[in-house]
C-alpha positions as a Markdown table, in Angstrom:
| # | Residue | x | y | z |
|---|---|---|---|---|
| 1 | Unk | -27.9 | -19.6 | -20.0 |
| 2 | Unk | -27.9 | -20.3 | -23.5 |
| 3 | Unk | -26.1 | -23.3 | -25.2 |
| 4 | Unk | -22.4 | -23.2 | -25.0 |
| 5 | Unk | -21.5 | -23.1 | -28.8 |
| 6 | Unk | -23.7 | -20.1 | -28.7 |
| 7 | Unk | -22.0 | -18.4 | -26.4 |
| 8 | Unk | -19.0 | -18.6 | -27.7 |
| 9 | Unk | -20.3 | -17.1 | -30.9 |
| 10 | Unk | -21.2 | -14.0 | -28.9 |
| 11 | Unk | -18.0 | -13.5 | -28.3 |
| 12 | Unk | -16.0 | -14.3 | -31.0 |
| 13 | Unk | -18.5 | -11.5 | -32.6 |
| 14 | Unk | -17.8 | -9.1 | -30.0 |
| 15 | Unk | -14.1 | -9.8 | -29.6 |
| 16 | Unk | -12.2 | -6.9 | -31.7 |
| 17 | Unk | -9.3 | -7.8 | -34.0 |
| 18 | Unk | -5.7 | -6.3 | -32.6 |
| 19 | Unk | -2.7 | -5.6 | -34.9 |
| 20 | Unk | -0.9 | -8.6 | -33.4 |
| 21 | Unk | -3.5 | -10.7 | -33.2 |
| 22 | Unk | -2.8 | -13.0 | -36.2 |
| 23 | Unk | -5.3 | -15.5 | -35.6 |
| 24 | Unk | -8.1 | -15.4 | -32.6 |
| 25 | Unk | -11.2 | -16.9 | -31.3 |
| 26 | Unk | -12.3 | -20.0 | -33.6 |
| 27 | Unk | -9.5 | -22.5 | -33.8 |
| 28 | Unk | -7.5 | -24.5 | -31.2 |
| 29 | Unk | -5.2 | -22.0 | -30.6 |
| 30 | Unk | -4.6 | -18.4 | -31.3 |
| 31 | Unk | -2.1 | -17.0 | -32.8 |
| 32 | Unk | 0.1 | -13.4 | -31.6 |
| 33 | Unk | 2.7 | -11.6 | -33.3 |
| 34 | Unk | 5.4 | -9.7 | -31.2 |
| 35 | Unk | 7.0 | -6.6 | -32.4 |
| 36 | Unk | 10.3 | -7.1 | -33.1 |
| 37 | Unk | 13.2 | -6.6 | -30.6 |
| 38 | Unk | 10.2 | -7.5 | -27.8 |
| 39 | Unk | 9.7 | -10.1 | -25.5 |
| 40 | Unk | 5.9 | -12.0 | -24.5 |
| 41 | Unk | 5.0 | -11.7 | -21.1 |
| 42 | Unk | 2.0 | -13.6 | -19.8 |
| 43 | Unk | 0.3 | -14.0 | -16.4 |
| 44 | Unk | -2.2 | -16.4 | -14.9 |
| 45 | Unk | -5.0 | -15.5 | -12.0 |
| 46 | Unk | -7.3 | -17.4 | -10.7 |
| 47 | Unk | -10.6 | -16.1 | -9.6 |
| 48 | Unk | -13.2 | -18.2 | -7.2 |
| 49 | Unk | -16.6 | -17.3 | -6.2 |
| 50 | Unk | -16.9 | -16.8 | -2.3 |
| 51 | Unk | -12.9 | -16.9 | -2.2 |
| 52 | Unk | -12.1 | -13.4 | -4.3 |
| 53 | Unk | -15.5 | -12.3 | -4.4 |
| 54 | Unk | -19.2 | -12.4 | -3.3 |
| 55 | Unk | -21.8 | -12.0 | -5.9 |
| 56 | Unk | -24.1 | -10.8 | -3.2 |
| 57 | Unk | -21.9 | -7.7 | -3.1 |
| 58 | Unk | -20.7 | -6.8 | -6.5 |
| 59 | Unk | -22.5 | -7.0 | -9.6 |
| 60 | Unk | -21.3 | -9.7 | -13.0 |
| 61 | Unk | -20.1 | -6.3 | -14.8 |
| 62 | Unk | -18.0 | -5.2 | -11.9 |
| 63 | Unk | -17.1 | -8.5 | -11.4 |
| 64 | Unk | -15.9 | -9.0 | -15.1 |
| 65 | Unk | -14.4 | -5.3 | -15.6 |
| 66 | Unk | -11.7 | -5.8 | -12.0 |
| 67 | Unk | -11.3 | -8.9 | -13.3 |
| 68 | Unk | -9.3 | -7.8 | -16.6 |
| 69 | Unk | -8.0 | -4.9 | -14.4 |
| 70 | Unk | -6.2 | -7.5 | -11.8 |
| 71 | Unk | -4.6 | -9.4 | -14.9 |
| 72 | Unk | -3.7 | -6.2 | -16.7 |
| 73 | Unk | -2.3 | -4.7 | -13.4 |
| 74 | Unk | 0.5 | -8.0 | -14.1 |
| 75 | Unk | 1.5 | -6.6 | -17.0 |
| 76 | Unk | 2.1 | -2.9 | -15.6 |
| 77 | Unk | 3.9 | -4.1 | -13.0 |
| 78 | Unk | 6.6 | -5.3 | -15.6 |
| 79 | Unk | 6.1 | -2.5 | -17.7 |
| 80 | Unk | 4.6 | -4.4 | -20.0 |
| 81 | Unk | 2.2 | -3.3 | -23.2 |
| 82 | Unk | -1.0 | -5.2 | -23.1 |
| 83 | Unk | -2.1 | -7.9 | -26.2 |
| 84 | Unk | -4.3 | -10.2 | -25.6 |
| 85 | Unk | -6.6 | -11.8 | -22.6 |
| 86 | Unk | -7.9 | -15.8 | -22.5 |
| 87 | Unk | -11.1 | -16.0 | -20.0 |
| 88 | Unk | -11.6 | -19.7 | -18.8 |
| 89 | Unk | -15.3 | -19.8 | -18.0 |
| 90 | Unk | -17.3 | -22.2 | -14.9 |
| 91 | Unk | -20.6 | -21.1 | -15.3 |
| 92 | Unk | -22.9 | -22.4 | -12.2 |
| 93 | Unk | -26.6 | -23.0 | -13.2 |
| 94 | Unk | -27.8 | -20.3 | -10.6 |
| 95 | Unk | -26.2 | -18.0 | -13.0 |
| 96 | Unk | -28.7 | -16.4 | -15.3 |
| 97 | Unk | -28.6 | -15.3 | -18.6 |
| 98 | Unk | -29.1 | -11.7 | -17.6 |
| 99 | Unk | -26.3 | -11.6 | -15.4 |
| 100 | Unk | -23.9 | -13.3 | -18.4 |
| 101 | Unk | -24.9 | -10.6 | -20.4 |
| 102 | Unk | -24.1 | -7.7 | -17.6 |
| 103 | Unk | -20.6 | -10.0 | -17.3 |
| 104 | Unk | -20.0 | -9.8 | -21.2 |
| 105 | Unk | -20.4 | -6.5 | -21.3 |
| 106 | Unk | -18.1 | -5.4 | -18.0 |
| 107 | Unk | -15.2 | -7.6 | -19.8 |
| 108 | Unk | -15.6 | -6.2 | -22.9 |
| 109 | Unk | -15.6 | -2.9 | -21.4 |
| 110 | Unk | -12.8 | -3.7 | -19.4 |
| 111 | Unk | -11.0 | -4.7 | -22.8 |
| 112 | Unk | -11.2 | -1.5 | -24.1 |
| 113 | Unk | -10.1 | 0.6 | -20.8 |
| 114 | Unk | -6.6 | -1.4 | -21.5 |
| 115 | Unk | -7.0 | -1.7 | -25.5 |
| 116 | Unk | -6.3 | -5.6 | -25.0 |
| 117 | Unk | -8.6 | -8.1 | -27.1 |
| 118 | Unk | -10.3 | -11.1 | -26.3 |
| 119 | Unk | -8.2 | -14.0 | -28.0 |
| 120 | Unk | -9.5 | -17.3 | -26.9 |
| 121 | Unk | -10.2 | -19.8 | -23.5 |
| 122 | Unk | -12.8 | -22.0 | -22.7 |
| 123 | Unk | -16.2 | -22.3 | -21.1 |
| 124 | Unk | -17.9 | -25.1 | -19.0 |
| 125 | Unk | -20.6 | -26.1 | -16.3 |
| 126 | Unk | -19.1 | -25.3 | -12.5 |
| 127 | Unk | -20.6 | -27.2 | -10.1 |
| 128 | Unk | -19.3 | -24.9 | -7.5 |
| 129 | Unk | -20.1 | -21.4 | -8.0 |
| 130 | Unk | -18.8 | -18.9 | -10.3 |
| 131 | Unk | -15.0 | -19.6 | -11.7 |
| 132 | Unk | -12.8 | -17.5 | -13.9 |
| 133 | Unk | -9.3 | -18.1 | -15.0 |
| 134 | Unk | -7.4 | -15.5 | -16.9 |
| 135 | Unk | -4.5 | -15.8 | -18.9 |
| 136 | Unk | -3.3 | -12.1 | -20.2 |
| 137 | Unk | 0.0 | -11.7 | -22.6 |
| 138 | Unk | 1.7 | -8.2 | -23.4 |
| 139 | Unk | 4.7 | -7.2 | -24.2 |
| 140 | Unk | 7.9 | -5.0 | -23.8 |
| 141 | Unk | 11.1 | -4.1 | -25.4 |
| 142 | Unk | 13.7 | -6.9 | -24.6 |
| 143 | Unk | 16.4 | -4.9 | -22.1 |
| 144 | Unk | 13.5 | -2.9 | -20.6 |
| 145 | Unk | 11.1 | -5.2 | -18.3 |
| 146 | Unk | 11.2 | -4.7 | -14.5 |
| 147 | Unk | 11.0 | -7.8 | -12.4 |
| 148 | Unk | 11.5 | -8.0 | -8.6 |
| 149 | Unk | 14.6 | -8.4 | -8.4 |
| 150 | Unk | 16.6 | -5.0 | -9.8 |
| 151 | Unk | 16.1 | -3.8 | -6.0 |
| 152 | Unk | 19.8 | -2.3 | -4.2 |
| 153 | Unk | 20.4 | -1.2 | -0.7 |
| 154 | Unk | 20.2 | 3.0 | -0.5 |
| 155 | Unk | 17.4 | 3.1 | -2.7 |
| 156 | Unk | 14.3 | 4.4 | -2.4 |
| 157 | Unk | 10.8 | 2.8 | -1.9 |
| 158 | Unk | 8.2 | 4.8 | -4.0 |
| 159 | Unk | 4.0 | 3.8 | -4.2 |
| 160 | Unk | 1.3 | 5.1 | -6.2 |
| 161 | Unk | -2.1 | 6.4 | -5.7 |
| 162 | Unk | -3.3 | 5.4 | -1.8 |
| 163 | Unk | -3.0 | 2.6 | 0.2 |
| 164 | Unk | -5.7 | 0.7 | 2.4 |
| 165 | Unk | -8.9 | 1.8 | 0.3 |
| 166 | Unk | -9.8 | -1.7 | -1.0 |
| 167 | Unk | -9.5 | -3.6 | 2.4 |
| 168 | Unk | -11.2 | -1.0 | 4.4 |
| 169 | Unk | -14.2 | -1.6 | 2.1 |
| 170 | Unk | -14.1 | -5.3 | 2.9 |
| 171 | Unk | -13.5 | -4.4 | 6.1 |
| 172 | Unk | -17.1 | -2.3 | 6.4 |
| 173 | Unk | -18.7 | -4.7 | 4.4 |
| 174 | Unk | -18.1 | -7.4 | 6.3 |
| 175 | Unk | -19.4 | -6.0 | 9.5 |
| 176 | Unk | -22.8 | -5.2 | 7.3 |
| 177 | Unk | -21.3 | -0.7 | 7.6 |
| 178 | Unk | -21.7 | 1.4 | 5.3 |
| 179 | Unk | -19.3 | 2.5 | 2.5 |
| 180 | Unk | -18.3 | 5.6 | 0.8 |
| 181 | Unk | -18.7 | 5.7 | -3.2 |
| 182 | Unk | -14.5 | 6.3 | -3.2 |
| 183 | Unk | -14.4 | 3.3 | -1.0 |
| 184 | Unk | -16.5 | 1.1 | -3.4 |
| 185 | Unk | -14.6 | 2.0 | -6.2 |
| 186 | Unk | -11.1 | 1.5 | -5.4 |
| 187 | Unk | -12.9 | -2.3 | -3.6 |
| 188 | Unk | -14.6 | -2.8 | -6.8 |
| 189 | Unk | -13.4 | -1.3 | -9.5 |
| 190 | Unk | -9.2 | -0.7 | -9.5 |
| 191 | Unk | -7.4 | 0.7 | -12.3 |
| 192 | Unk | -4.3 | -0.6 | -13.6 |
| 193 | Unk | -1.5 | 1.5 | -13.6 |
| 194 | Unk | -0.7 | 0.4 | -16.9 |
| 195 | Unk | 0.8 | 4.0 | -18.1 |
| 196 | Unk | 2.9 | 4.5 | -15.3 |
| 197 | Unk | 4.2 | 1.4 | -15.1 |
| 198 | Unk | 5.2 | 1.1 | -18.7 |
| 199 | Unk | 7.0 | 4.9 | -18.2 |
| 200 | Unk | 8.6 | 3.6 | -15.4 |
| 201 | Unk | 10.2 | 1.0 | -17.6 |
| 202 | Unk | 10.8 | 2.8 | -20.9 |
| 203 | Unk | 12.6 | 6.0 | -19.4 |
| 204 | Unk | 14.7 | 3.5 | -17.1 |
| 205 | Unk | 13.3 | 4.7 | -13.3 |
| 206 | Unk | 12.4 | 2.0 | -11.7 |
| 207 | Unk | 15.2 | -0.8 | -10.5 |
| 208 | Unk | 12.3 | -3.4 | -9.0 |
| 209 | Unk | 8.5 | -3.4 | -9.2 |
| 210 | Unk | 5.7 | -4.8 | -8.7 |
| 211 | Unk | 2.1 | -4.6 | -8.2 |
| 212 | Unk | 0.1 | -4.7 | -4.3 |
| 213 | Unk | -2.1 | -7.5 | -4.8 |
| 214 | Unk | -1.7 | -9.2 | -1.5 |
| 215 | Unk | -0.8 | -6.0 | 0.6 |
| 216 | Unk | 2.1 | -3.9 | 1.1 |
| 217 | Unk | 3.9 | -6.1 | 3.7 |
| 218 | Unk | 3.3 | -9.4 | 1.7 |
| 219 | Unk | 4.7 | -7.9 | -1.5 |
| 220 | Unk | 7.1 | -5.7 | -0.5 |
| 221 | Unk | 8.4 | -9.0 | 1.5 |
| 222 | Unk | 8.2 | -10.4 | -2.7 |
| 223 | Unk | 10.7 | -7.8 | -3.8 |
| 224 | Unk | 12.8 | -7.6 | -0.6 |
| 225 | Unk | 13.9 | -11.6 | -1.2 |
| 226 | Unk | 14.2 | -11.7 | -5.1 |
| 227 | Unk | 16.4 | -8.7 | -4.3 |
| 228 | Unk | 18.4 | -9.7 | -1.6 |
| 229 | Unk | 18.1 | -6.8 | 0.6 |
| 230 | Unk | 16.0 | -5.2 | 3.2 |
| 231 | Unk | 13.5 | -2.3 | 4.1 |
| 232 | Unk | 12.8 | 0.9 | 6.4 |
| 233 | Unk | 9.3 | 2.0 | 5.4 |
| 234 | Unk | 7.9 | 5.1 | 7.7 |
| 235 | Unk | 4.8 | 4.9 | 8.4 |
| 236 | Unk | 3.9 | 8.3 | 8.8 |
| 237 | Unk | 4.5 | 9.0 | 4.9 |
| 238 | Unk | 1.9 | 6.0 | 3.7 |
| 239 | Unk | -0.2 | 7.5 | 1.3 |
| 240 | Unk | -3.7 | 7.6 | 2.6 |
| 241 | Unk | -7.1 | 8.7 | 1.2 |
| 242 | Unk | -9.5 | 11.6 | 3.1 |
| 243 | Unk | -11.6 | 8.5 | 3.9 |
| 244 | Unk | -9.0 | 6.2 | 5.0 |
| 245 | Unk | -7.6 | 9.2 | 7.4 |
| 246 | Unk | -11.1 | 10.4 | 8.4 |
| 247 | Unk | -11.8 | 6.5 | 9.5 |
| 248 | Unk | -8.1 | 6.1 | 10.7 |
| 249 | Unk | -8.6 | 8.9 | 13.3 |
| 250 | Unk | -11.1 | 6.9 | 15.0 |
| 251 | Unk | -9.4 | 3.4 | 15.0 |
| 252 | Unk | -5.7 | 3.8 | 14.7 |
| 253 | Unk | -5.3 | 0.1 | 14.5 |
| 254 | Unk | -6.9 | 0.3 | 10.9 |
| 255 | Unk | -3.2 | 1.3 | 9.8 |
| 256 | Unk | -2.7 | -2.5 | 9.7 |
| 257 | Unk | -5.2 | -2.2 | 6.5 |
| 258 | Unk | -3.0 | -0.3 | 4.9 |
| 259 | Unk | -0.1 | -2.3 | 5.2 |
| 260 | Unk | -1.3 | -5.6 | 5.0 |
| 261 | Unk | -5.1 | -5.6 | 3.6 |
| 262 | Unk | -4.4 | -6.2 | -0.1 |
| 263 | Unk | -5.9 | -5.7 | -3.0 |
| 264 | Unk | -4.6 | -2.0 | -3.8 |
| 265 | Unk | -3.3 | -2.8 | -6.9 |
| 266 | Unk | -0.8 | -0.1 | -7.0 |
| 267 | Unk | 2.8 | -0.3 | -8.0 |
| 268 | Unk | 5.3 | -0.5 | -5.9 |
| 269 | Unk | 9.0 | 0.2 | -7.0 |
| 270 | Unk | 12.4 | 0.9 | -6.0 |
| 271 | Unk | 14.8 | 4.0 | -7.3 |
| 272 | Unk | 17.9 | 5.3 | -7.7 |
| 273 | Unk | 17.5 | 8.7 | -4.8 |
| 274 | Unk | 18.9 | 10.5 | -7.6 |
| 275 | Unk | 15.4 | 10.1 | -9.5 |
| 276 | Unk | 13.8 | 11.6 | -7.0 |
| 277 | Unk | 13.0 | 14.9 | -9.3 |
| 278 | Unk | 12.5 | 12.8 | -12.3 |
| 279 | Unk | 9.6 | 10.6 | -10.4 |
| 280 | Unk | 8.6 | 14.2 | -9.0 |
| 281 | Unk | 7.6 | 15.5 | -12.7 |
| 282 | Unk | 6.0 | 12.0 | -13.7 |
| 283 | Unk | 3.4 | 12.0 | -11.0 |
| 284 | Unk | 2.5 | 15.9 | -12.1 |
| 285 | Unk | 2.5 | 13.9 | -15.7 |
| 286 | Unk | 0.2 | 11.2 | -15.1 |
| 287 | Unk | -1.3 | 12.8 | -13.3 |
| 288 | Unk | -1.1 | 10.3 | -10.5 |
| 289 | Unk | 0.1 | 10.6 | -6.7 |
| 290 | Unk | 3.7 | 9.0 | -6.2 |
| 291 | Unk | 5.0 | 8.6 | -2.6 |
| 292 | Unk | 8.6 | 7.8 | -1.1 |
| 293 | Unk | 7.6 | 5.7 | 1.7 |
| 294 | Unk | 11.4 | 4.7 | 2.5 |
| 295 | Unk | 14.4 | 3.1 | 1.6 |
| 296 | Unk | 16.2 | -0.6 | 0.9 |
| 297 | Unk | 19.4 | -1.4 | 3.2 |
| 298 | Unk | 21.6 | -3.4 | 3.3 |
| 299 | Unk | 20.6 | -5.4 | 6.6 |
| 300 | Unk | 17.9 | -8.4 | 6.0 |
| 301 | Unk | 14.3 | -8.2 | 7.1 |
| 302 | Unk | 11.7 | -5.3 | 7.2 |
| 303 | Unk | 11.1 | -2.5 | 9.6 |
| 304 | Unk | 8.3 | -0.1 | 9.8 |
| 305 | Unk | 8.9 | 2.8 | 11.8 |
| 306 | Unk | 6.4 | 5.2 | 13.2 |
| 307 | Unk | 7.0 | 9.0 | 13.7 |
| 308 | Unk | 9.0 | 8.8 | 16.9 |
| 309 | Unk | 11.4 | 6.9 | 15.1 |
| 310 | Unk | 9.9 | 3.6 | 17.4 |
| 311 | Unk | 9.5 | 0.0 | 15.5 |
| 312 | Unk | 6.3 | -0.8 | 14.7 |
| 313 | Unk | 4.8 | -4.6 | 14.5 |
| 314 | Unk | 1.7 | -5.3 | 11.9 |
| 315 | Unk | -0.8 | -7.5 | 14.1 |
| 316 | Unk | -2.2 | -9.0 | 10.2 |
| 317 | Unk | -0.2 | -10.5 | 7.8 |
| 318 | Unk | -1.0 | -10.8 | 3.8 |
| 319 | Unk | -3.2 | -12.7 | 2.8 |
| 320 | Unk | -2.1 | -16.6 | 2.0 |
| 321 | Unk | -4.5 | -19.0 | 0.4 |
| 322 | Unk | -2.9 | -22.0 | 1.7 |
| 323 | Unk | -2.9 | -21.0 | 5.4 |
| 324 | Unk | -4.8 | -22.8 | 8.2 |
């Protein structure tokens, strides 16, 4: 790896200037400007070699390109307008040169999927593997942001794109199987919803939202508290991919992926029912799939409910760091 100081160079060079970007990489702090009438938002993630990911598996531009997605994915969950991302840096010294130029370049790349600049962090020796810590800030109209808490009993429970892709992957990879190139992706390279989440927000359709990090179950369980109600989600209507269905078919238990595997990083959002149309012409819009998978009550707790109209019991739970 080259010297520190040097490195940092690199990046300040690389690093593109953004309108609100007042002052960036260079000094001890940076320096944003938000429009006026808006609000900051910022988020915090954390990632940890051999806890989010294996770099016997994925490669440092892959690594460094779903890393901005993850944080950007925050922001679109708020319906939020990305600014500016900080990387904090551990660098371990079995991690070559080459493969902190192949990260460099996925992050930069990544920056300019989401139009958000590099604006500052900080770099250091890690004595334990790889370590990233990512700050990102955006922005949205003050009035407009969608937090997990707008949710109301009778509405219904809409989710993009498909569920279960990511953890399926995980899944095979794990037991040393094979994967499809679809799986891969959606395990290794998620998109952000950015665009829908922010349309969400600005044309007032969403009540609640927020973005499936942890799994469906765990998150939905996020938005069901901070709103005070409950849930009916029917199975049956999960959005599934060809290859989630095609390996579903075989082991019906994989359903449990889809409700509880994690890192999907779709939105998940509550409606008035009489958006239904509204939603409808979005998802033609986008063009992204948006699915009703069911509707808040008024009774506490969460109930999934298979075809027959029977309950049905997750054997997994989301994922918690700080369980035994």
């Amino acid at each position: 790896m080259a010297g520190e100081f040097s490195f940092i160079e690199k990046l300040r060079q690389r690093a593109e200037g953004h309108a609100s970007l007042t002052l960036g990489i260079g000094d001890d702090c940076s320096a944003l400007q938000v429009p006026d009438g808006h609000e900051l938002l910022t988020s915090t993630d954390l990632l940890l070699e051999n806890v989010h990911f294996r770099l016997d598996w994925t490669n440092p531009h892959d690594l460094a390109h779903k890393a901005v997605s993850v944080n950007v994915s925050d922001l679109a969950a708020m319906g939020g307008r990305p600014l500016a991302l900080y990387l904090g840096l551990g660098v371990p010294r079995s991690f070559g040169a080459g493969q902190l130029d192949l990260f460099v370049d996925g992050l930069f790349e990544g920056l300019a999927d989401y139009a958000i600049c590099l604006a500052g962090g900080d770099t250091c020796r890690s004595a334990n593997g790889l370590v990233l810590a990512i700050t990102v800030q955006g922005h949205c109209r003050i009035g407009q942001r969608v937090t997990r808490a707008g949710g109301l009993a009778g509405e219904d429970l809409w989710v993009s794109g498909t569920l279960g892709d990511s953890a399926l992957c995980l899944r095979r990879l794990l037991a040393r199987q094979s994967c499809s190139t679809a799986l891969m992706a959606r395990h290794f390279r998620p998109r952000a919803r950015l665009a829908l989440g922010q349309a969400l927000a600005e044309e007032g359709l969403a009540t609640a939202m927020l973005d499936l990090s942890d799994g469906l179950d765990g998150d939905l369980g996020h938005l069901l508290r901070a709103s005070g109600v409950g849930a009916r989600v029917n199975i049956n209507q999960l959005p599934l991919s060809s290859d989630f269905r095609a390996h579903l078919a075989r082991q019906p238990e994989l359903i449990d992926l889809a409700l509880c595997g994690g890192e999907d990083y779709e939105l998940l959002f509550s409606a008035n029912p009489q958006k239904r149309a509204d939603l409808e012409r979005l998802s033609q819009r986008m063009p992204l799939p948006l699915t009703c998978i069911g509707q808040l009550s008024a009774a506490s707790g969460l109930q999934y409910l298979q075809a027959d109209g029977s309950a049905y019991r997750p054997t997994a739970g989301a994922f918690d760091h700080f369980a035994d």
